[in-house]
TIROVEX-731605 format. One record per residue: residue in three letters; x, y negated, z of N, C-alpha, C, O in turn. Coordinates in steps of 0.2 Angstrom, whole numbers, plus 2048, in hexadecimal, padded with zeros to 3 digits. Each point is the difference from the previous one (the first is absolute). Layout:
residues N
ALAXYZXYZXYZXYZ
...
END
This chain:
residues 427
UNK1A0CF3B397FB8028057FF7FA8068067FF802
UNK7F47FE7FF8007FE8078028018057FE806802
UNK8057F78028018018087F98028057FA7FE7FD
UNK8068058087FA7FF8048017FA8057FD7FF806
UNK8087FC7F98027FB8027FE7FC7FC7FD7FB803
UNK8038047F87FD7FC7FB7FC7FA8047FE802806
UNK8017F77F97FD7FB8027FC7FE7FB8018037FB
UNK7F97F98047FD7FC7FC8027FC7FD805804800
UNK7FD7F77FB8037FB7FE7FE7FC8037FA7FF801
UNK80C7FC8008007F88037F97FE8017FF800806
UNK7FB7FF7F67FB7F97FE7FC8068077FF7FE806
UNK7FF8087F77FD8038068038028067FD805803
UNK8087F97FE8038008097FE7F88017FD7FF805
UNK8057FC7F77FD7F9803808800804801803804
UNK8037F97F98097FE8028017FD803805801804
UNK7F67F87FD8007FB8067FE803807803800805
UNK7F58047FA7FF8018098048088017FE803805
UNK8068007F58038058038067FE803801803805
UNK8027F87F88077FD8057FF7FE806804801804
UNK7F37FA7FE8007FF8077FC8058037FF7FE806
UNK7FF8077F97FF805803807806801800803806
UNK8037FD7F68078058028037FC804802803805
UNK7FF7F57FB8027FC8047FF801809805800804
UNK7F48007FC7FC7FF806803807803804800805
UNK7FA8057F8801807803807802801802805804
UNK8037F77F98078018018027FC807804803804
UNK7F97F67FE8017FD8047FC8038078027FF805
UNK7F88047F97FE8048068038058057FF801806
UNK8068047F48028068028077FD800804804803
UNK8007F67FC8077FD8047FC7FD8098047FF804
UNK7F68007FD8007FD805801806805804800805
UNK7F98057F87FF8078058088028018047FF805
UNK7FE8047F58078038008067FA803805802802
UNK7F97F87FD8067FA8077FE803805805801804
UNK7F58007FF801800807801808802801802806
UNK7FF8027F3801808803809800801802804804
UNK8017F97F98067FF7FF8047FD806804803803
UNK7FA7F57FE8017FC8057FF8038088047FF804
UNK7F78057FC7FE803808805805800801803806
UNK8037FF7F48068068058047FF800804803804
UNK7FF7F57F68078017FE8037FC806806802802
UNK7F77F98017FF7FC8068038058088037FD805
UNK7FB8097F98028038068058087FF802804804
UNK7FF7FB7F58058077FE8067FF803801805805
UNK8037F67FA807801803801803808804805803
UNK7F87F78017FE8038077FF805800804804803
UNK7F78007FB7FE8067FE803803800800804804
UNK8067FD7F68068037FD806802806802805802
UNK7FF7F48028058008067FB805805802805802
UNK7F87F88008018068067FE8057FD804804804
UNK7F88017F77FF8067FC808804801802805802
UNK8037F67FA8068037FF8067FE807806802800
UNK7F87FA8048037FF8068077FD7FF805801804
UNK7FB7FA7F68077FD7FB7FD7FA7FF7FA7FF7FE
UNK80A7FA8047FE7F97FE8048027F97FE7FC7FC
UNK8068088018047FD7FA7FA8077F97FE8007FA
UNK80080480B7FB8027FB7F97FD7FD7FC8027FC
UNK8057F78097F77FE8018017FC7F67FD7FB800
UNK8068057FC8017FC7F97FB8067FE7FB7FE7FD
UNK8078088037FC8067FD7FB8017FC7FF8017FA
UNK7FD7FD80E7F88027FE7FD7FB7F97FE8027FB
UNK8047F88067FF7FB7FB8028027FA7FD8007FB
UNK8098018068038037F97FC8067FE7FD7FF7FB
UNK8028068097FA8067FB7FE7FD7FB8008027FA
UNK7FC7F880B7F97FE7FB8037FC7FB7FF8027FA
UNK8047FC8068057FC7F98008067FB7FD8007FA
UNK80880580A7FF8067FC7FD8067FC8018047FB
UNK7FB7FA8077FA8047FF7FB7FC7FC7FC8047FD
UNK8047F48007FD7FD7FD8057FF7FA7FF8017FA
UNK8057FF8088048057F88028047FD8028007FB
UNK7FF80780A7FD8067FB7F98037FE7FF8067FF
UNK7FC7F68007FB7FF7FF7FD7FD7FD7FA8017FE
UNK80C7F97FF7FE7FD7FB7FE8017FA7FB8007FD
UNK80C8038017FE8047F87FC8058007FD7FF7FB
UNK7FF8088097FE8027FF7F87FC8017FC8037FD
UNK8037F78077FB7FF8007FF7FC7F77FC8007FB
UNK8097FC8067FF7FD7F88008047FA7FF7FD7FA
UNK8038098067FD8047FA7F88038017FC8027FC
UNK8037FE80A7F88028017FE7FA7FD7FC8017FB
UNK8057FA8067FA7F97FF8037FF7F67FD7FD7FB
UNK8088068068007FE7F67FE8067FF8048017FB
UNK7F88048057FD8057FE7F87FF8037FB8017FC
UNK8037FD80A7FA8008017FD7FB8027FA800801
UNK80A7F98017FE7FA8028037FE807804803804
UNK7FA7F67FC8027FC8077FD806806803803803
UNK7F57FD7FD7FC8028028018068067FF800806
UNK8048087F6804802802806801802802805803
UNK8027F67FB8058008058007FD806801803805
UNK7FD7F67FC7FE7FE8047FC8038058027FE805
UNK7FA8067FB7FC8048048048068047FF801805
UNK8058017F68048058028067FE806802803805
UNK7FF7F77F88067FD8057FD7FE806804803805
UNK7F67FA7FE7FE7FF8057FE8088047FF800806
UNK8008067F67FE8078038058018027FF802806
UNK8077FE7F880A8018048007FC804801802805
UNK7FD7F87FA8017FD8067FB8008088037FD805
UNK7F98057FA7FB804806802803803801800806
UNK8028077F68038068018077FF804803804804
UNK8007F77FA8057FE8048007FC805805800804
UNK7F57FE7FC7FF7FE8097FD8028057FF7FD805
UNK8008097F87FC805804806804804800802806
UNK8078007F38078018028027FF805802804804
UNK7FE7F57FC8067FC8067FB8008068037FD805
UNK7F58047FC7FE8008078008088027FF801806
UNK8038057F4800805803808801804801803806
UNK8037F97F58098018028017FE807804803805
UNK7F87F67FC8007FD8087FF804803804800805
UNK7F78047FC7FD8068058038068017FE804803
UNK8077FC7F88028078028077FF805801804805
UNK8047F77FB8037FE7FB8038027FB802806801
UNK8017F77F98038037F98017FA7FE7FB7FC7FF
UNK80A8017FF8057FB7FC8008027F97FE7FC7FC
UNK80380A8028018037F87F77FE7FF7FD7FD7FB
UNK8008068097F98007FD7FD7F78007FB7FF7FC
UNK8087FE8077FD7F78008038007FA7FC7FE7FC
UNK80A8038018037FD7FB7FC8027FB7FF7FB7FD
UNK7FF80C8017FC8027FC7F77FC8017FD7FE7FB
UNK80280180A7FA7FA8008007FA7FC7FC7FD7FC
UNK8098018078037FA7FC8017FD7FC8007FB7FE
UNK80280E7FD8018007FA7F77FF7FB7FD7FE7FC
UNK8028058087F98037FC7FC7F68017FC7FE7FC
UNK80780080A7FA7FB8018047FB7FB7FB7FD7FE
UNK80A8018008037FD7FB7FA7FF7FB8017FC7FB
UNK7FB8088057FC8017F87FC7FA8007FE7FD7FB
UNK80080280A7FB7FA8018037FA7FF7FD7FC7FC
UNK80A8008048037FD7FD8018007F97FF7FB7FC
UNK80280C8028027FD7FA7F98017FD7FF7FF7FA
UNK7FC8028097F77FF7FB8017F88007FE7FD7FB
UNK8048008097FF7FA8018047FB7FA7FF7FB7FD
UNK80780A8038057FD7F97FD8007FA7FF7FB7FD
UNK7FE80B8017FF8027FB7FA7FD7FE7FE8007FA
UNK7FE7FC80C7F87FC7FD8037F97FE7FC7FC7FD
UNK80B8048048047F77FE7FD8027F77FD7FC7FD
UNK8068098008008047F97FA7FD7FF7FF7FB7FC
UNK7FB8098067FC8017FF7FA7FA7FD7FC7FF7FB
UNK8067FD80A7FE7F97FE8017FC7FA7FD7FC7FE
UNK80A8078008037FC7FB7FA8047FA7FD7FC7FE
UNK80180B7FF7FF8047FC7FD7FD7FB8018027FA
UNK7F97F680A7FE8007FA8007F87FD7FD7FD7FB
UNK80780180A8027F87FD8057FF7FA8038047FD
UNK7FE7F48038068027FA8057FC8057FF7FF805
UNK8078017F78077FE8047FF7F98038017FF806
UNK7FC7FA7F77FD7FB8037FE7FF8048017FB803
UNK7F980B8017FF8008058018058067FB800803
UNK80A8037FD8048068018038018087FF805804
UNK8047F57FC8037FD8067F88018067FF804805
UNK7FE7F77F87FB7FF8067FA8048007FC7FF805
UNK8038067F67FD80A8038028018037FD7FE805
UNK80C8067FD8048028037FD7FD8077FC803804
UNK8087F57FC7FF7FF8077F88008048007FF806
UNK7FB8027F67FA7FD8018008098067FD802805
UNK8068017F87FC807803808802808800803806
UNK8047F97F88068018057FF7FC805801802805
UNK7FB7F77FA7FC7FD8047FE804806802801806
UNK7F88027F77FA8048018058048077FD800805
UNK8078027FA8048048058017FD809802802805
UNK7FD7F97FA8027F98047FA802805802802806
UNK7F87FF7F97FC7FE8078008088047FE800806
UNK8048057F6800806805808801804801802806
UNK8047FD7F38068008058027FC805804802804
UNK7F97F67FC7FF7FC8067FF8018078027FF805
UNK7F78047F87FE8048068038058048027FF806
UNK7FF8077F5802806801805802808800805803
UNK8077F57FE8048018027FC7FE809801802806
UNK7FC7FA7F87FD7FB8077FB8068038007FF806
UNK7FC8057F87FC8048028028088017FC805800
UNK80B7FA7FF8048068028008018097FF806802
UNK8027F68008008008087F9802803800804805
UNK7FC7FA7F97F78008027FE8087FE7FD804804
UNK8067FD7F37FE8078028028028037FC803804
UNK80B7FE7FC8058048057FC803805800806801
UNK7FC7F38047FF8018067F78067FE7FC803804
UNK8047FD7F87F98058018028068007FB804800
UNK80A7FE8008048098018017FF8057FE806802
UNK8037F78038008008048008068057FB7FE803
UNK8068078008008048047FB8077FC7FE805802
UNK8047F87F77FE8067FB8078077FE8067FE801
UNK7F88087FC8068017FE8047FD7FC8068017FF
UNK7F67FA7FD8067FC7FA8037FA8047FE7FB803
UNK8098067FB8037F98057FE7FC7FD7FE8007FA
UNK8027F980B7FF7FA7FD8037FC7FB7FC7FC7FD
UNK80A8068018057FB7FB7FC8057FA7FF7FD7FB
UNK7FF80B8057FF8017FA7F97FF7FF7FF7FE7FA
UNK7FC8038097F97FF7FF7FF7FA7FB7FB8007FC
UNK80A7FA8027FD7FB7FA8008057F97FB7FF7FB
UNK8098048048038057FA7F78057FE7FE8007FA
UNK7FF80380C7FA8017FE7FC7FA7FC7FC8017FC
UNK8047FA8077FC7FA7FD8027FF7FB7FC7FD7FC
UNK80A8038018028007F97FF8037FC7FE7FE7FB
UNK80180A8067FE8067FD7F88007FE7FE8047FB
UNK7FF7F98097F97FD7FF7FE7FC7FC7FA8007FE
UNK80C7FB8027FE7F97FB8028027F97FC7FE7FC
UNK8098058048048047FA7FA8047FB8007FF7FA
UNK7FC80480A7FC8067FC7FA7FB7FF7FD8017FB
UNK8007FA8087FC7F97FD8037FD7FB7FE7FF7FA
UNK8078008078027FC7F78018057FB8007FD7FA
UNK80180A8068018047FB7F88007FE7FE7FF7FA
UNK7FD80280B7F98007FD7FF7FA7FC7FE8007FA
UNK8047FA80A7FF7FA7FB8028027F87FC8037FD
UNK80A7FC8018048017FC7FD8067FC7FE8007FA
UNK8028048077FA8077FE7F97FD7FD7FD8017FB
UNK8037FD8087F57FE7FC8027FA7FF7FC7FE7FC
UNK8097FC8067FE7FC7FC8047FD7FB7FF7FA7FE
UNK80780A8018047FD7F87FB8077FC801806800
UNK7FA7F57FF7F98057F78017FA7FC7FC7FB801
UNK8088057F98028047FD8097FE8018037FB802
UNK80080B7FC8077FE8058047FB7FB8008027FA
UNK8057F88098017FA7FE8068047FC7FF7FD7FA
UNK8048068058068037FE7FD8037F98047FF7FB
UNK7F88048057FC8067FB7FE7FC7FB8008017FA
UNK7FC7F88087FC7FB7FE8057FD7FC7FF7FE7FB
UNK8058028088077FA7FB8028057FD8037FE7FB
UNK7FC8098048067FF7FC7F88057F88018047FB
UNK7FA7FA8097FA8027FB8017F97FB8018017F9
UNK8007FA80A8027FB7FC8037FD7FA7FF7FC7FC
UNK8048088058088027FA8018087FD805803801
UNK7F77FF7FC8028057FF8038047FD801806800
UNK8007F27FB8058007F98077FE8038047FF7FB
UNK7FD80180B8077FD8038078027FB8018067FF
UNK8037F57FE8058047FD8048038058058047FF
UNK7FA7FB8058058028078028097FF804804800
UNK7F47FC8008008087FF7FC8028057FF7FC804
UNK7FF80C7FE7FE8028068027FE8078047FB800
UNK7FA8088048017FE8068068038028018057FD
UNK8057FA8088048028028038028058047FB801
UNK7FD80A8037FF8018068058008058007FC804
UNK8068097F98058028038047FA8018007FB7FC
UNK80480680B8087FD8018017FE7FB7FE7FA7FF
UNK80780B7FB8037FE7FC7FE7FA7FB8047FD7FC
UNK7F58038057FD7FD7FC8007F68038027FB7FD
UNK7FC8068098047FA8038057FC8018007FA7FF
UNK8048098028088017FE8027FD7F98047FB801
UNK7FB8077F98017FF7FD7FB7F97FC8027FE7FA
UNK7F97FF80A7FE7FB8008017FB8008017FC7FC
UNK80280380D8017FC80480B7FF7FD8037FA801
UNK80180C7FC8047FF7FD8007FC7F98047FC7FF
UNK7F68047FC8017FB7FC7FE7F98018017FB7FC
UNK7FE8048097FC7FA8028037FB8067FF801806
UNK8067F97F98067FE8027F87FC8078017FF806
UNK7FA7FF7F97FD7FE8027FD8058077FF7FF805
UNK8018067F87FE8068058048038057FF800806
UNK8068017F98077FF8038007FA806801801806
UNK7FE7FA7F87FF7FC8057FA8008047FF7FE806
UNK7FC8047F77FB8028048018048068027FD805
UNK7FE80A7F98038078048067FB8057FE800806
UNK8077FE7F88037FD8057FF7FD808803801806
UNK7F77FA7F77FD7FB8047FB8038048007FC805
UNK7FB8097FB7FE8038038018048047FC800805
UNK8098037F98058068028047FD8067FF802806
UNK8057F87F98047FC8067FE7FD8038027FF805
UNK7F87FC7F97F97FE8037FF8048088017FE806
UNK7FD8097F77FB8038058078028037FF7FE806
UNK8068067F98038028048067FB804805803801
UNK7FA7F88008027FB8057FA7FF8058007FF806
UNK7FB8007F67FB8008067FF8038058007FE806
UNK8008097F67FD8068048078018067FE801806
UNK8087FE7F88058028047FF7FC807800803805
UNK8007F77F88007F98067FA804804801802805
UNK7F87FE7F87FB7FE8047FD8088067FC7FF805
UNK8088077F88008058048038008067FF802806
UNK8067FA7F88058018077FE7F78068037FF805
UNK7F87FD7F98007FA8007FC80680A802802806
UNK7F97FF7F77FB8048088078028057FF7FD806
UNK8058057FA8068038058037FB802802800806
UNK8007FB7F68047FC8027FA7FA8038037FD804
UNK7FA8037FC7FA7FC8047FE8028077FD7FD804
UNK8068097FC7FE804804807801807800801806
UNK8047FF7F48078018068017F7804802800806
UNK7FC7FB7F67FE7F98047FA8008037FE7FA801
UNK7FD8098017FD8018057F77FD7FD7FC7FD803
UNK8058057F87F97FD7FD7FA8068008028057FE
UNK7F97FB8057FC8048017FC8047F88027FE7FA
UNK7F98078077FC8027FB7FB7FA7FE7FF8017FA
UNK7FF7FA8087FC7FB7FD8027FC7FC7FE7FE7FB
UNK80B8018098027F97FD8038047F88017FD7FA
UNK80180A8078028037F97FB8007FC8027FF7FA
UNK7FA8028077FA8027FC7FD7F97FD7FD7FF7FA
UNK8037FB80A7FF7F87FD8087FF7FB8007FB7FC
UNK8058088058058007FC7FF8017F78007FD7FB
UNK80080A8097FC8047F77FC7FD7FE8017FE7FA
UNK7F980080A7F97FD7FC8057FB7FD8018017FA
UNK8027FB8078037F87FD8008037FC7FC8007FB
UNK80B8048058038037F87FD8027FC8027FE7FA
UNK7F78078067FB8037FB7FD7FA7FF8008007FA
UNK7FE7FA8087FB7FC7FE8087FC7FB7FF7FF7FA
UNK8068008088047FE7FB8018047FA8027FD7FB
UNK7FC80B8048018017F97F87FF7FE8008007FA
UNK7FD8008087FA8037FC7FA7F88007FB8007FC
UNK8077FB8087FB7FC8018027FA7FC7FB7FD7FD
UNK80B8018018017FB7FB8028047FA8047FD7FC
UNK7F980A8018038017FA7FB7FD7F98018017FA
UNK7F97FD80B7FD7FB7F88057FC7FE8018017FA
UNK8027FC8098037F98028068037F88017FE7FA
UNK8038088098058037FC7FD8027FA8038007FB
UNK7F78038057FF8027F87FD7F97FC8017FF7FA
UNK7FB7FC80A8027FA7FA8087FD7FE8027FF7FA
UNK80080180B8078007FE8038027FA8037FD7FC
UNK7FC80A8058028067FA7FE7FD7FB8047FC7FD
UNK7F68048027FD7FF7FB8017F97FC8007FF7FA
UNK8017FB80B7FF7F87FE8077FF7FE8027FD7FB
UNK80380680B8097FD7FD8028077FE8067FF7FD
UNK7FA8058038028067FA8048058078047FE804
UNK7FA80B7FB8038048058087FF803803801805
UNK8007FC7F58087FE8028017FA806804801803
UNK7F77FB7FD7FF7FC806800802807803800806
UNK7F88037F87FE803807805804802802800806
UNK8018067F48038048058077FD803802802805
UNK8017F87F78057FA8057FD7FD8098037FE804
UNK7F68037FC7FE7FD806801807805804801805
UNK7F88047F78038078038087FE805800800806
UNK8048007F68068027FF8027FA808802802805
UNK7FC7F87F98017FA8087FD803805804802805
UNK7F47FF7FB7FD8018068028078027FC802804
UNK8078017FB8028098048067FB8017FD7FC804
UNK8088027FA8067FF8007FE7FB808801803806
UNK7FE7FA7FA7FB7FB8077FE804806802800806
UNK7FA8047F57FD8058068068038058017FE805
UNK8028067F88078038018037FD806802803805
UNK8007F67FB8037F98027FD8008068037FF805
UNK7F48017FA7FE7FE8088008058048027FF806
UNK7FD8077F97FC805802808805805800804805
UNK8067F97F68088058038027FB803805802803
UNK7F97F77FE8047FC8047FB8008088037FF806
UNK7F48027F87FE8018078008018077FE7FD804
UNK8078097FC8008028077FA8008077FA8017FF
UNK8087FC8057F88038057FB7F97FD7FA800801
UNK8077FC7FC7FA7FA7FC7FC8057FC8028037FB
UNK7F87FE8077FC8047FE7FB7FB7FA7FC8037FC
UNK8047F48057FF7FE7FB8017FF7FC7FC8007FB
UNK80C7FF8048048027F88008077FD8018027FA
UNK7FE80180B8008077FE7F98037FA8008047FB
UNK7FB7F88087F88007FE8027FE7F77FF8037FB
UNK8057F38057FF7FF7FE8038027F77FE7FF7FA
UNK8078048098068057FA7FD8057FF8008027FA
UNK7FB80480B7FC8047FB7FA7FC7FC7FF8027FA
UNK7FE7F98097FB7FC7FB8027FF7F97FD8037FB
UNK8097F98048057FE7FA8008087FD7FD8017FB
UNK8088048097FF8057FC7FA8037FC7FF8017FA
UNK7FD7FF80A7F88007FB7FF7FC7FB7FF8037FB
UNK8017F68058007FE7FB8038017F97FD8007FB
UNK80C8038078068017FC7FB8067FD7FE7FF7FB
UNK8008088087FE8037FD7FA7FF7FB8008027FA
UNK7FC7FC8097FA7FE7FC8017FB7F97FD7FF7FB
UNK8097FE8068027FA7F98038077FA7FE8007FA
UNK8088058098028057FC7FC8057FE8028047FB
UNK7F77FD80A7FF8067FB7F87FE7FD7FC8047FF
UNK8037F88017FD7FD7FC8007FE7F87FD8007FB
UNK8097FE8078037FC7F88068068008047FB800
UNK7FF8098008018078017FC8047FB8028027FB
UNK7F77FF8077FB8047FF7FD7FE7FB7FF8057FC
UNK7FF7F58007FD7FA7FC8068037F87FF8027FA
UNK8067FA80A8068037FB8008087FE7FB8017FC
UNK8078048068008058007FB8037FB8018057FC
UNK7F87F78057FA8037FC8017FC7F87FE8037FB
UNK8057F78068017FD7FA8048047FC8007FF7F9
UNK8048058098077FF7FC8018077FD8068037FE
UNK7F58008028018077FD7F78027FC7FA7FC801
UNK80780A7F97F87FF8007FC803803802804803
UNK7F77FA7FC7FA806803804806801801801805
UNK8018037F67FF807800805802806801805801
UNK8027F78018078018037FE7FC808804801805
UNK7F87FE7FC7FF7F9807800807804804800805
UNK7F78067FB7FE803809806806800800804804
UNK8047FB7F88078048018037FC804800801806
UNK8037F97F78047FA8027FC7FE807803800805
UNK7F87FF7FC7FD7FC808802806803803800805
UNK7FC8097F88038058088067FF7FF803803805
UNK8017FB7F88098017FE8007FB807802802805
UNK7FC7F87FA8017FA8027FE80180A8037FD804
UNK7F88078007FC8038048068048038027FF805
UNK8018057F68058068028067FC802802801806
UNK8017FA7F68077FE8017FF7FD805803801805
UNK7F97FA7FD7FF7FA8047FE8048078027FE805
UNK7FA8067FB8008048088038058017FE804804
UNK8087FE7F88058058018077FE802804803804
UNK7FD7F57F88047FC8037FD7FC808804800805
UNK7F77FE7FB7FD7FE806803807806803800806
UNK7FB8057F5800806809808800802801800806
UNK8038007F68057FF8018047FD805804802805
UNK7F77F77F78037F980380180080A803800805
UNK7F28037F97FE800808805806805801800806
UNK8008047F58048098068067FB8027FF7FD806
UNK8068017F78067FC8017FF7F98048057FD802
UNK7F58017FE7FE7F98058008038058017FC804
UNK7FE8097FF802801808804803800801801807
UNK8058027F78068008008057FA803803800805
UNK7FB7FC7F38037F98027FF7FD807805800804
UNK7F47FE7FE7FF7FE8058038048068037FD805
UNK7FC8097FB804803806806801801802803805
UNK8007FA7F58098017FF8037F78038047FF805
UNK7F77FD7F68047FA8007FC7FB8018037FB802
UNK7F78057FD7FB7FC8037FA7FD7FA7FF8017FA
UNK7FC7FA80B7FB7FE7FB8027FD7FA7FE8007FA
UNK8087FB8088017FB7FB8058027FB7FF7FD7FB
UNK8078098058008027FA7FD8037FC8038017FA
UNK7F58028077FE8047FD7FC7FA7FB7FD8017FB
UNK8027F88097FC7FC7FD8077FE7F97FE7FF7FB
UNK8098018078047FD7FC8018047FA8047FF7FC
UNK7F88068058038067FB7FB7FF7FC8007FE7FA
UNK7F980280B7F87FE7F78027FD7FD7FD8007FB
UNK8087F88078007FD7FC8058007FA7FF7FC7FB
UNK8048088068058017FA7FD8057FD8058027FC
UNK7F48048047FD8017FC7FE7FD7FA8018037FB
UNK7FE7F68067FA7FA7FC8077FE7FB7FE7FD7FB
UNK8098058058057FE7F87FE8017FB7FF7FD7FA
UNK7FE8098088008027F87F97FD7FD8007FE7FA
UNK7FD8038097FA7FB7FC7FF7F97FF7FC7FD7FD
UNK8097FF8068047FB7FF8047FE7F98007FA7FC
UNK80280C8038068007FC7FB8007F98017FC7FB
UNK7FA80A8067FE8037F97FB7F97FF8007FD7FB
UNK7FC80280A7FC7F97FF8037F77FD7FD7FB7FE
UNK8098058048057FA7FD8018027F98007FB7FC
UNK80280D8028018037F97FD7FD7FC8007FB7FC
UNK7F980A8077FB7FE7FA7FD7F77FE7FF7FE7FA
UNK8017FF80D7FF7FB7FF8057FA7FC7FE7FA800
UNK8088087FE8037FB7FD8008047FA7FE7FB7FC
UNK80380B8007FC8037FC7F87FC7FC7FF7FF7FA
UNK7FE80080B7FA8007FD7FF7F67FD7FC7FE7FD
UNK8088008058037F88018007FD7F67FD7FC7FD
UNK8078088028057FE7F97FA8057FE7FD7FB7FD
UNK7FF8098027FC8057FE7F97FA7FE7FE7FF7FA
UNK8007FE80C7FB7F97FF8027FD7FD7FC7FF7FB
UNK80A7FE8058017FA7FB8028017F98017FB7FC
UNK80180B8028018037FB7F78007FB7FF7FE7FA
UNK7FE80480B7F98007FE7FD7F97FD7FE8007FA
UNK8027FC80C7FF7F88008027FC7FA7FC7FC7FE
UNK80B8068008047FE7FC8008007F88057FF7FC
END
């Protein structure tokens, strides 16, 4: 029996202007969803400290959304392997509205437990943003995989750029309203959110996921597959995937650790809201604005390259950013490198990850991969203000960076593995 999901075949969807057209619309609704993301995460941890009246709680708020962007994962990645990118994605930006609606009700009463649950819910707009990395990929082949990805991760750059810089301007239009000022951008996210869900809504016709896999329908792979377990036991045969999941996974959660608590400590050296918010911007244009740059990379010198570049620039980043103290220009320039480090690993991270497992198995494995990487992230971020209020900024940078071993370790494996493997070929 036919699906009511059913697509056309290939010749009548037309595959060349369906990829630039899923393209365009994927890169529209990242522009939206950076800056819905960007204009809050910019002023969470503040928020968090005075909402909860605790400099060592202000890690919190950030972490929700971390958290919240992976418990969400899997459920949202079983909707889109049953019904499409289309719907999930749409749905994620709806949680995430609803969560910013959250944390401007929490600020007005006040309520700490209830920002946290904001925060939670506003996480979703992040991981919509993850999940369009996937997306891009649906209907290319592995050759040009790398530079999909990044082409839509790019896309993230011109509204996250903004986002943190027009935190202050909004701010000031609440002004002597009942909504305070620090939370009044959170409205403005909540609005951008429910625009890109429309985007993503009317214009992945016909959805990139459903399309691909109308393509294959003789897949030996087998049906589609939804569950955990099914991931799991993916990402377990596959020594490639493993490495993937890793890199992504400690990738993001060094990032995230360093770059939540980076606003506090800028903050205890005397750096104003403008100069943090040109902080962040650096860093966001550092993941998002050279990742063309990263996915020809991927693609031209092969994912194990890159993720060795990964692995220097966080390790760098780490170096500038914990030795900084009141130098607010090294400080910039160690979250900048941080962004890069991230965008080298979850690029070729992501790239990989899509190669190394089959069709039937990939929207299990991207939410497996979604779940681990921001559950360890939330972790990373709850205990990054601990550390810092324990022991300071620069252990916590000393600590991300011994995150980055093990992907070190699994990427030197593979790559001397794969050595004797070529020339055997060759041979």
């Amino acid at each position: 029996m036919t699906s009511s999901l059913s697509l056309p075949p290939a010749p009548a969807v037309g595959l060349p202007a369906l990829q630039r057209r899923t393209s365009a619309v994927l890169v529209v609704s990242q522009i939206l969803g950076g800056l819905g993301v960007a204009i809050g995460v910019a002023l969470a941890p503040m928020l968090a400290a005075e909402v909860s009246g605790s400099e060592a709680l202000s890690g919190l708020a950030p972490t929700a959304s971390v958290l919240g962007t992976a418990l969400l994962s899997l459920p949202l990645a079983t909707l889109m392997t049953s019904r499409g990118r289309r719907s999930g994605l749409g749905l994620a930006y709806l949680i995430g509205a609803l969560g910013g609606g959250l944390v401007v009700l929490a600020t007005m009463l006040p309520s700490f437990p209830l920002l946290l649950l904001g925060m939670t819910g506003f996480g979703a707009g992040a991981l919509a943003g993850l999940q369009a990395r996937f997306a891009a990929a649906d209907l290319v082949g592995p050759e040009r995989r790398g530079r999909a990805i990044s082409t839509v991760v790019w896309a993230t750059t011109i509204g996250s750029v903004l986002g943190p810089n027009i935190s202050a301007p909004v701010s000031r239009l609440f002004r002597g309203t009942p909504v305070p000022e620090a939370a009044g951008p959170f409205l403005c996210s909540a609005a951008v959110f429910l625009l890109a869900g429309l985007v993503v809504t009317f214009g992945l016709r016909p959805d990139p996921l459903l399309t691909a896999r109308a393509l294959a329908p003789e897949s030996p792979a087998g049906p589609a597959k939804r569950s955990l377990r099914a991931g799991i036991d993916a990402v377990r045969a596959s020594p490639m995937a493993r490495l993937a999941l890793v890199t992504v996974t400690m990738s993001h959660t060094a990032m995230v650790s360093i770059m939540v608590m980076t606003p506090v400590d800028l903050s205890r050296h005397g750096a104003g809201l403008q100069l943090i918010g040109l902080v962040i911007s650096g860093h966001i244009a550092g993941m998002y604005a050279f990742s063309p740059v990263m996915g020809w990379l991927a693609d031209r010198f092969g994912r194990l390259t890159v993720i060795g570049l990964a692995v220097g620039l966080l390790s760098c980043a780490a170096l500038l950013a914990g030795t900084a103290g009141p130098r607010h220009g090294q400080t910039a320039a160690g979250l900048f490198v941080l962004g890069l480090g991230w965008s080298a690993g979850m690029i070729a991270g992501s790239a990989l990850l899509t190669d190394a497992v089959p069709r039937s198995a990939q929207a299990a494995v991207q939410g497996l991969s979604d779940l681990t990487m921001n559950a360890a992230a939330g972790v990373g971020g709850a205990t990054a203000g601990v550390i810092v209020a324990q022991w300071g900024y620069g252990p916590l940078n000393a600590i991300g960076a011994t995150l980055l071993l093990p992907v070190a370790a699994l990427a030197l494996r593979r790559s001397l593995r794969q050595r004797p493997e070529a020339g055997a070929v060759g041979g």
